[in-house]
C-alpha positions in Angstrom: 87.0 87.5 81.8 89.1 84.5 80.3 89.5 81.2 82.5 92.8 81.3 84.6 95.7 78.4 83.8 96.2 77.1 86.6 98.3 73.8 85.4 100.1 72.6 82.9 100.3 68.8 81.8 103.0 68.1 79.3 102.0 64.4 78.9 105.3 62.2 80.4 108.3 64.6 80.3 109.6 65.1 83.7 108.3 68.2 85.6 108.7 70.1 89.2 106.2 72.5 90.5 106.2 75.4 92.5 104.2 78.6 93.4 103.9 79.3 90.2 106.4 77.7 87.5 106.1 74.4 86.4 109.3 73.2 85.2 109.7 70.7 82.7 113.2 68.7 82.0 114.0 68.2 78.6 117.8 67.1 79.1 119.8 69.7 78.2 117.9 72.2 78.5 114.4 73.4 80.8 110.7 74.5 79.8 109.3 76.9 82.4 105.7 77.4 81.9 104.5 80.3 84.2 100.7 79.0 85.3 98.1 81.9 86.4 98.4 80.5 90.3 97.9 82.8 92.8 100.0 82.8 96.2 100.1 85.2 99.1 101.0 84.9 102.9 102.3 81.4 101.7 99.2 79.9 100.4 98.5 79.1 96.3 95.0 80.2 96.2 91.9 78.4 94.5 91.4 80.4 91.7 94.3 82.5 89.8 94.7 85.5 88.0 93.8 85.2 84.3 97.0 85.5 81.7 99.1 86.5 85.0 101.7 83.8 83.8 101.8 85.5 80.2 102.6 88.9 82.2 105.3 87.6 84.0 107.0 85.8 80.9 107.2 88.7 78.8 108.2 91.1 81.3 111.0 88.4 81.8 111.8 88.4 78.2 111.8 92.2 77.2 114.1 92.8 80.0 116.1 89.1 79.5 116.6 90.8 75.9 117.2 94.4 77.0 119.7 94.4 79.9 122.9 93.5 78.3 123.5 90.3 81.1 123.8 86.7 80.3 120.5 84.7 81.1 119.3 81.5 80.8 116.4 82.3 78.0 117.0 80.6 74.9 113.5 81.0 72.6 109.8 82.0 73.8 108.6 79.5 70.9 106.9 76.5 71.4 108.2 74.9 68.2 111.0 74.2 69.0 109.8 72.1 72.0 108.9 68.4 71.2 105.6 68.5 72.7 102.8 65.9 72.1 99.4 65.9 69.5 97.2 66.3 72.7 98.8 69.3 74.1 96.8 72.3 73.7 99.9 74.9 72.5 97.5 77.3 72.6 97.1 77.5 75.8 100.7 77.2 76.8 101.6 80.5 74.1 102.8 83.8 75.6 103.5 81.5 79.0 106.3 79.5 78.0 110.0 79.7 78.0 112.8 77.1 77.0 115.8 77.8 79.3 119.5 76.5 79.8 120.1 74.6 82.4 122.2 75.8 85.3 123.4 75.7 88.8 121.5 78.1 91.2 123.4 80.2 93.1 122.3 79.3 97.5 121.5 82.5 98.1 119.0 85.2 97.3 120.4 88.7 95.5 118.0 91.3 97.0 119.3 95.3 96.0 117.3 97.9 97.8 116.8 100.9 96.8 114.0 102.5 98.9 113.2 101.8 102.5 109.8 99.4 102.9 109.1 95.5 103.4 111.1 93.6 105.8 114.3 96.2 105.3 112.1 98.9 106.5 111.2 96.6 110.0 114.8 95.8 110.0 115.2 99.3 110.5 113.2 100.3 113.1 114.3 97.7 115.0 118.4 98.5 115.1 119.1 101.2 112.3 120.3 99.2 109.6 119.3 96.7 107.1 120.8 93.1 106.5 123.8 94.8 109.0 123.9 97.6 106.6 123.8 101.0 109.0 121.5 103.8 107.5 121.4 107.1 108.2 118.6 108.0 111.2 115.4 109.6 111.1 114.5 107.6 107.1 110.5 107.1 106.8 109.1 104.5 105.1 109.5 104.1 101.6 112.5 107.2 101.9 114.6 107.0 98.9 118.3 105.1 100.3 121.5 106.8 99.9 122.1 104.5 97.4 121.1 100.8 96.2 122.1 98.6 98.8 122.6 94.6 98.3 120.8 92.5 100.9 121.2 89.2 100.2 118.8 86.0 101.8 118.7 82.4 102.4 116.2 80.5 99.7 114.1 78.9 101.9 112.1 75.7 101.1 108.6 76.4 102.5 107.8 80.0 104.1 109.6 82.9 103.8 113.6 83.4 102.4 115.3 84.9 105.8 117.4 88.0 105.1 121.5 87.6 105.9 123.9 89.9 106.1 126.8 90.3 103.4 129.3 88.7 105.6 127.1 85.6 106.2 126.7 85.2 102.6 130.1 85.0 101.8 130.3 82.1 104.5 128.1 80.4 102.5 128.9 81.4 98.8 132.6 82.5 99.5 134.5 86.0 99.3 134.8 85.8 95.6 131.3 84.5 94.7 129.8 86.9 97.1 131.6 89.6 95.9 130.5 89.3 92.4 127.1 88.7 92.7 126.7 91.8 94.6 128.2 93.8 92.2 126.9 92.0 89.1 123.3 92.7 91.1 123.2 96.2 91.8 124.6 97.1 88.4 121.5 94.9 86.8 119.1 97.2 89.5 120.4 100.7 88.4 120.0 100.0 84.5 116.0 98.4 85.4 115.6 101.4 87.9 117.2 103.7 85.7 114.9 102.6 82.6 111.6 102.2 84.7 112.3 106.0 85.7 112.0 107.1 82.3 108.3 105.1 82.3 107.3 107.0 85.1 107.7 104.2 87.3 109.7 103.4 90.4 111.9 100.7 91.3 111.4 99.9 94.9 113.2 96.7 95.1 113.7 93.6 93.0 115.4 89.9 93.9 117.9 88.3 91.3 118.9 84.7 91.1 122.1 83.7 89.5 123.0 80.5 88.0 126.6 78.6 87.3 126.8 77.3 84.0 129.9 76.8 81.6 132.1 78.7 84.3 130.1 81.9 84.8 127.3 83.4 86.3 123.7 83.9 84.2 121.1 85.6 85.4 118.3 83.0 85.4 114.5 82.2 86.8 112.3 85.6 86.1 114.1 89.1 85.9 112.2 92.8 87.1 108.5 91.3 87.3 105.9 92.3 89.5 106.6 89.2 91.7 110.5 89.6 92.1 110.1 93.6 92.5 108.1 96.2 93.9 107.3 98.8 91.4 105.7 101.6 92.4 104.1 104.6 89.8 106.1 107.7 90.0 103.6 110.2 90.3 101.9 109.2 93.2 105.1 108.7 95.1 105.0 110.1 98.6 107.4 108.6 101.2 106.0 107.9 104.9 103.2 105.6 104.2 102.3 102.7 101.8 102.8 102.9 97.9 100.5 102.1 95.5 102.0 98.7 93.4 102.0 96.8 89.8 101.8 93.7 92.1 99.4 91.6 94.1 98.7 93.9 96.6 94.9 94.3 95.4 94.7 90.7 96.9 97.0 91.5 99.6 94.9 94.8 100.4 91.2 92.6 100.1 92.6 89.7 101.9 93.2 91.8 104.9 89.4 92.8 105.2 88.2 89.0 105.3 88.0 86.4 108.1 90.4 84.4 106.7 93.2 83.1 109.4 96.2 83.3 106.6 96.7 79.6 108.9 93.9 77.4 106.9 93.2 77.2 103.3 91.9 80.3 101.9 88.7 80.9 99.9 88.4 81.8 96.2 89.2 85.3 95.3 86.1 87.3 93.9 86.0 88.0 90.3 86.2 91.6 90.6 89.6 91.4 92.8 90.7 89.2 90.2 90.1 91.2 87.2 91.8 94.9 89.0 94.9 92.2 89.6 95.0 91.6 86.0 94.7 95.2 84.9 97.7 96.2 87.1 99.5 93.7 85.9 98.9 94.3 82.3 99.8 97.9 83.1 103.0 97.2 84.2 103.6 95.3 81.2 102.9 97.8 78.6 104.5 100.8 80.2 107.9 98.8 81.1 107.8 97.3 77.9 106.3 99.4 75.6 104.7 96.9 74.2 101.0 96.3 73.7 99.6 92.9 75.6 98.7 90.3 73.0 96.2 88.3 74.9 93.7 90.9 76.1 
């Protein structure tokens, strides 16, 4: 198995970095380089998921190309980024993305449209989700009615915190509010409506929005296996857990250790590693189509 990237360094240009972006300024516009870091329950892990970054860029960019919104993706090619002699490009291909620059939005746009995560706890607890009412008796992971928009706060460290609809138009405004919700469930029924005919179900998935030139883009990472929860069609059977594209191999290991989720973890073993990859590379290729070019 290929060495994971865990970190960029892109000599002196300017750079931010979280989870698992790094994000470098280069004036008018932004390089996001996705790195192979590994975070779950709040802690970047050790070791990382080999090409994982890749994954999640071109997932970004098929459906950045494919959903008819405006984004914030300008080129996937590294020429056109000034970079200096002792940068390894090669390393930084498949994982890179030059952006435009824009104003994020200060809240979360979260559409539901199946019954699990935090929205199925919500539910047990009072009947409803982000003060949305649903009908009694749902299981988990029941199909909803219909999509449903839950926004949440974007929280600095730990977890976003889930709001209702009237508390994000408090924040955002009536307007704003208003068309973000809609602008975000119409995005969710075209992904869940194409990931249907891949035999592949679109649980949930988290938009962000950005203000640029008086309008809203659709910016950051669109319908990956970190913003959604995609679950395979055919072994789809509400009342219990779903199988996922996603992390939840690590998740699922994670919860057999010692580990305290409250100190720094321990590396992941190789094999956990590798089965994370493969899922993700699955994903990939059956949303896309397209065959991975860095196996």
């Amino acid at each position: 198995m290929r060495a994971a990237f865990l970190q960029s360094s892109l000599g002196a240009l300017p750079v931010r970095r979280g989870k698992v972006r790094d994000m470098y300024d280069l004036g008018d516009r932004v390089l996001m380089v996705a790195t192979d870091r590994l975070s779950a329950f709040d802690w970047v892990f050790p070791n990382g998921v080999p090409d994982r970054g890749r994954v999640l860029t071109q997932i970004s960019r098929y459906w950045f190309e494919t959903l008819g919104e405006r984004h914030h993706m300008l080129s996937t090619d590294l020429s056109e980024v000034p970079l200096s002699p002792e940068v390894v490009r090669q390393d930084l291909e498949g994982r890179s993305m030059v952006c435009l620059k824009a104003d994020p939005a200060p809240i979360e746009c979260v559409v539901r449209g199946y019954l699990v995560g935090s929205g199925w706890k919500d539910y047990q607890h009072d009947g409803a989700v982000c003060g949305i009412a649903l009908p009694p008796g749902l299981r988990l992971c029941d199909k909803l009615p219909e999509p449903i928009f839950t926004p949440a706060t974007k929280a600095q460290t730990g977890h976003d915190e889930n709001i209702s609809f009237e508390r994000a138009v408090e924040l955002v405004g009536p307007k704003t509010a208003d068309d973000l919700r809609q602008r975000s469930l119409a995005l969710y029924q075209r992904g869940a409506q194409h990931a249907e005919q891949c035999g592949i179900l679109l649980a949930d998935t988290k938009f962000e929005w950005g203000w640029r030139n008086e309008q809203w883009i659709l910016i950051d990472e669109a319908l990956t296996p970190d913003s959604s929860r995609f679950w395979p069609a055919d072994q789809y059977q509400p009342g219990r857990n779903q199988p996922s594209f996603d992390k939840q191999i690590v998740r699922d290991y994670l919860e057999t250790t010692t580990w305290d989720k409250n100190s720094p973890p321990p590396p992941l073993p190789t094999e956990i590693l590798e089965r994370t990859r493969a899922k993700y590379i699955e994903a990939f290729e059956r949303l896309t189509g397209e065959t991975f070019a860095w196996r």
